[in-house]
Structures are given as C-alpha cells and as structure tokens.
C-alpha positions in Angstrom: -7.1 -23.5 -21.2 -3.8 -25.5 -21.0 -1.7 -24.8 -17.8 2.1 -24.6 -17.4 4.2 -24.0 -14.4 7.5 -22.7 -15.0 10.0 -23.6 -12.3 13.1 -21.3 -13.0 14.7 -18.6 -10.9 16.2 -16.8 -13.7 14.1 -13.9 -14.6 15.7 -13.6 -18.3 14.6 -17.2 -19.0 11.1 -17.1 -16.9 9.8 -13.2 -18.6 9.6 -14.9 -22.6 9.3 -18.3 -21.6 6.2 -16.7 -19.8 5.4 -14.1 -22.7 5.0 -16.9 -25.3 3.4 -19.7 -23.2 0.7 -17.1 -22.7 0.9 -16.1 -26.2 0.3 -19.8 -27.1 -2.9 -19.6 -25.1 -1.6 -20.9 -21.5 -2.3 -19.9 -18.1 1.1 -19.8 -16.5 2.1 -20.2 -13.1 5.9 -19.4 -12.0 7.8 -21.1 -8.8 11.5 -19.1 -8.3 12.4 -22.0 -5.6 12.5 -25.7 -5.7 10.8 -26.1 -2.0 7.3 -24.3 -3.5 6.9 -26.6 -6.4 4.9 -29.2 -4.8 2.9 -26.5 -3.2 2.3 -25.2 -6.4 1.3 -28.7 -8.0 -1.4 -29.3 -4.7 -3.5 -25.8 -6.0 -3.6 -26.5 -9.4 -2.1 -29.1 -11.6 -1.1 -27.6 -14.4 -0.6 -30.1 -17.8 3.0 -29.0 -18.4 5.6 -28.4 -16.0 9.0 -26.9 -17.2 11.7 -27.5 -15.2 14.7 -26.0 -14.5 17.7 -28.4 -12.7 19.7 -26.4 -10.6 17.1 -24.4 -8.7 17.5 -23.0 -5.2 16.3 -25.4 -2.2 15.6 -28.6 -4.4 17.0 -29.8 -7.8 15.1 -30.4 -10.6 16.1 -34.2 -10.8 14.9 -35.0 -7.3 11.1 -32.9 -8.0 11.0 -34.3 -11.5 11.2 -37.9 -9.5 8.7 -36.8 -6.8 6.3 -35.5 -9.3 6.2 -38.5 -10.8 5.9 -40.5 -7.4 2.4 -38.7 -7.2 -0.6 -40.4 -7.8 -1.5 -37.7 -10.4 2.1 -37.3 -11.2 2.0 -39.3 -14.6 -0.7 -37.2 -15.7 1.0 -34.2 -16.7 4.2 -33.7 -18.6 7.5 -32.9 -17.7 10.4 -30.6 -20.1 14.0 -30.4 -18.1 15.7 -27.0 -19.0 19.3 -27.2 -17.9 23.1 -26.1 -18.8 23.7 -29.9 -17.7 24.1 -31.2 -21.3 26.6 -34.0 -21.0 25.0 -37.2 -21.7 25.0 -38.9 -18.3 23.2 -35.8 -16.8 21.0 -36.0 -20.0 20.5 -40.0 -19.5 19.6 -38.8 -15.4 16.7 -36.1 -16.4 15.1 -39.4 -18.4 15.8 -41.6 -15.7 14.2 -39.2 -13.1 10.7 -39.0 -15.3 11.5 -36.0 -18.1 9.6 -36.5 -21.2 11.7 -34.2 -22.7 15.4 -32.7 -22.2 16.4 -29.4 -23.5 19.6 -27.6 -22.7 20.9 -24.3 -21.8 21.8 -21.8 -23.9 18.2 -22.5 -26.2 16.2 -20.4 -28.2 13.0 -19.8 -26.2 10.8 -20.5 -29.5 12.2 -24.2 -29.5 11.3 -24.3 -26.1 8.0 -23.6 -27.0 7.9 -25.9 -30.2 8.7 -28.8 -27.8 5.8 -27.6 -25.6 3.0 -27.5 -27.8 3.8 -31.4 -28.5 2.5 -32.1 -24.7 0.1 -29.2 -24.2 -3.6 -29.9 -24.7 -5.2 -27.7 -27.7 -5.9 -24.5 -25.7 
C-alpha cells in the first residue's frame, strides 16, 4: 500500500486531500507543523510527500531541500502545494527538490491526478 504524508496545517485542504488519497488506496499520515516532518519521515517513509510552503516552524522550501539532503531522500517524491505562484517562487520549489509544483486555490482532484503519476500501484 503506497504511503503519503501530507504536511499542511489547514484542515479544509488536509480532510479531502486525506479523503481521496485514502480513496486511491493510500495510507496517509498528516504533520500540521513544519518541525515534526522529519520526525515523521524517521518512522516511516512514506513514497509521496505533499507539501505545503508556508507551514508553521519550518517552510516547505527549506524541508523540501533537507529531504532531499537525506540519504533516502531521493527515494520518494515530492508535490509543493502553495498560494506562492509567481514564477521565481515556482522556479525556488524546483530548485529546492519538488518534482512537482501546484498552486493555491486547486481543485483537490488535480491534486490527486498529479499524485497517482508518483505513487506506486497500491
């Protein structure tokens, strides 16, 4: 069974996003704060980590980049969620590791659609 983590700390983003990972045949793990995530990737790595950027404690550019400084960092992929659209913040999330970018407002199905491209067949 593919796992995500979902680090957002806006509950009427993380219940669907949540709902329909599951749906797609995910466990799901959620983190509400940017100093847990690395906690969270040391008991189980999961094989899809959505990311929000502006997270309490830790922004999602500087995890993204020390996700990806772990050894088993490049083994699991990375989806920025973010109202930061403009191109130089879109350029950063790339820069920083994201293997995909998707801003704020989105429709939680495309969300998903970009998911399944990374996700393991559950």
């Amino acid at each position: 069974m593919p796992h995500v983590l979902i680090v957002e700390d806006e509950p009427s983003i993380v219940t669907p996003l949540r709902f329909l990972m599951e749906q797609e045949g995910c466990s799901v793990q959620v983190v509400d704060d940017g100093a847990h995530v690395m906690d969270a990737l040391d008991q189980q790595l999961p094989d899809l980590v959505l990311l929000d950027v502006m997270l309490p404690s830790r922004n999602g550019y500087d995890l993204c980049n020390a996700i990806r400084q772990r050894p088993d960092g490049n083994d699991l992929a990375i989806i920025m969620l973010t109202v930061k659209g403009r191109e130089v913040d879109i350029q950063k999330g790339y820069a920083m590791g994201a293997d995909a970018y998707i801003t704020k407002p989105f429709a939680v199905a495309d969300v998903v659609a970009t998911a399944r491209k990374y996700l393991p067949d559950a």
